[in-house]
N, C-alpha and C positions, 0 to 999 in steps of 0.2 A: 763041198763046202761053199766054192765062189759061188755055182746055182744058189745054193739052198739062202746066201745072203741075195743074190735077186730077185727070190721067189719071194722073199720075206717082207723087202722095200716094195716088189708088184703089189701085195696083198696092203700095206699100209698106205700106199697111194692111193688103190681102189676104196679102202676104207676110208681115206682121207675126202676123198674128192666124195663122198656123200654128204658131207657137211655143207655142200653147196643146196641141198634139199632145205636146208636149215638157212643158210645166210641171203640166199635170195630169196625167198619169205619176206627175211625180218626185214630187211632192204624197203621191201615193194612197201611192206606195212610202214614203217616209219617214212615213207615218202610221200604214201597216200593220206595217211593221220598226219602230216605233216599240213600237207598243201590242198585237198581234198576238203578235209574238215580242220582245218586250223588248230590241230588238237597235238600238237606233238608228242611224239611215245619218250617216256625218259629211259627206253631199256633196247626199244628194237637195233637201234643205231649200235648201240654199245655192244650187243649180242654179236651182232654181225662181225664187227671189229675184234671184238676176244676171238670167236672163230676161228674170222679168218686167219691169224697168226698160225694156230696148230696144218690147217691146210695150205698155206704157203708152206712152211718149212718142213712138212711130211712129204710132200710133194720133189721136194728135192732130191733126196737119194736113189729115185725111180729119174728121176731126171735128167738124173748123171747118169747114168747107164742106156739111156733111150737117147744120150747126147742134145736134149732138150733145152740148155743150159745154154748163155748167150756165150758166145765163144767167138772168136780172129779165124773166124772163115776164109777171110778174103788170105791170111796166113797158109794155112793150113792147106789153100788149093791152088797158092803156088809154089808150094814145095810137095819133094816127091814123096812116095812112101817112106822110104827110112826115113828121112828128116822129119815127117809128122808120127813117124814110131817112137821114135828119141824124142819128139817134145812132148808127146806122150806119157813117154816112162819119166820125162823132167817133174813134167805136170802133178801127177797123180801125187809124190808126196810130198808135194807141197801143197795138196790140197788136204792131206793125212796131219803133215804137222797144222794146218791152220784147224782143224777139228779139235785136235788135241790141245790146243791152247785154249781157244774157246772153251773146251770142257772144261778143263782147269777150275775157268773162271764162273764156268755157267752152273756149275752142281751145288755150289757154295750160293750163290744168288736164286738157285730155286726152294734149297732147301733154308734159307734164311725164308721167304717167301713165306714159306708154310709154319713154321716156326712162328712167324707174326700174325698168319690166318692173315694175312694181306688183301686187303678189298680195293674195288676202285676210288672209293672216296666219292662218286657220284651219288646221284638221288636215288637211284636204283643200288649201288653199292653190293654190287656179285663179287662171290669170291673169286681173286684172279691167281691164286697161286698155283690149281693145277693147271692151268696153262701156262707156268713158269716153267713147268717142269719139261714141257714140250721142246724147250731149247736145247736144253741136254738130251733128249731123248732123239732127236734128230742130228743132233751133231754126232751121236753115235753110228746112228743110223748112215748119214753122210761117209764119216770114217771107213766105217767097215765097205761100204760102196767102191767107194776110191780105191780101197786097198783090192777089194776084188778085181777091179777094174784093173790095176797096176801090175798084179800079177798074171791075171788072160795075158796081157800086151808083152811081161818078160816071157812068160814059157809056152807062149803060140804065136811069134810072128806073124802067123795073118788074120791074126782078130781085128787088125784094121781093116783088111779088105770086107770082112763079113762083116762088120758094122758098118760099113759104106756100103753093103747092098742087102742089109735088112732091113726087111719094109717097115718092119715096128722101128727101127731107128728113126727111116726116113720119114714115115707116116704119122 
């Protein structure tokens, strides 16, 4: 089950991180119509920025697991193993309860989102509430991460060492 949730956040990362095909495009195009020909796009900008939300925040829960996530290194490497096992096991559900509140919060504000068919209000005015829905969808995502994460660390004591010397961690 804790694989089948990493194998699950690998695959929406992978999937995520293709959306960069799409947001450095629209990028290059709205900087070229921009400055190039003096013509500004009312939509490439805005594209790119709706985007980019779903792939930052899908990109998270492969993140946490690859330890990719900015973190108290200079902590962490001077304390020994048990003491970064324990803040380990501290960590992770506290990063479970902050998932959980935010869900709370985030399921009620995507699904008002949709509810109102919720647009940007711009000149181009795309709909932005399935990318609302993105924020609960990755806080799930996160959650269930964490909690994998938490439980390797109580019932295999050295999953620290094998994620300090796995190269996909490190790499």
């Amino acid at each position: 089950m804790l694989a089948a949730i990493t194998r699950l956040n690998r695959l929406v990362f992978r999937l995520a991180s293709l959306l960069m095909f799409v947001i450095v495009p629209a990028m290059l195009f709205a900087v070229v119509s921009r400055y190039v020909f003096d013509a500004p796009s009312d939509w490439a900008m805005e594209l790119a920025t709706l985007l980019f939300g779903p792939y930052f925040l899908l990109a998270g829960p492969h993140l946490l697991h690859s330890r990719g996530h900015v973190n108290l290194d200079l902590v962490q490497r001077a304390v020994g193993p048990r003491t970064r096992r324990l803040l380990e096991i501290v960590n992770y559900p506290i990063i479970i309860a902050f998932c959980a509140i935010l869900l709370v919060y985030a399921v009620p504000f995507a699904l008002q989102s949709w509810e109102y068919a919720e647009t940007s209000y711009s000149s181009w005015n795309p709909p932005i509430w399935p990318i609302k829905f993105f924020v609960p969808i990755s806080l799930l995502l996160l959650g269930l991460q964490a909690l994998a994460e938490w439980l390797r660390i109580l019932f295999d004591p050295h999953t620290m060492d094998e994620v300090a010397s796995d190269p996909e961690v490190i790499g």
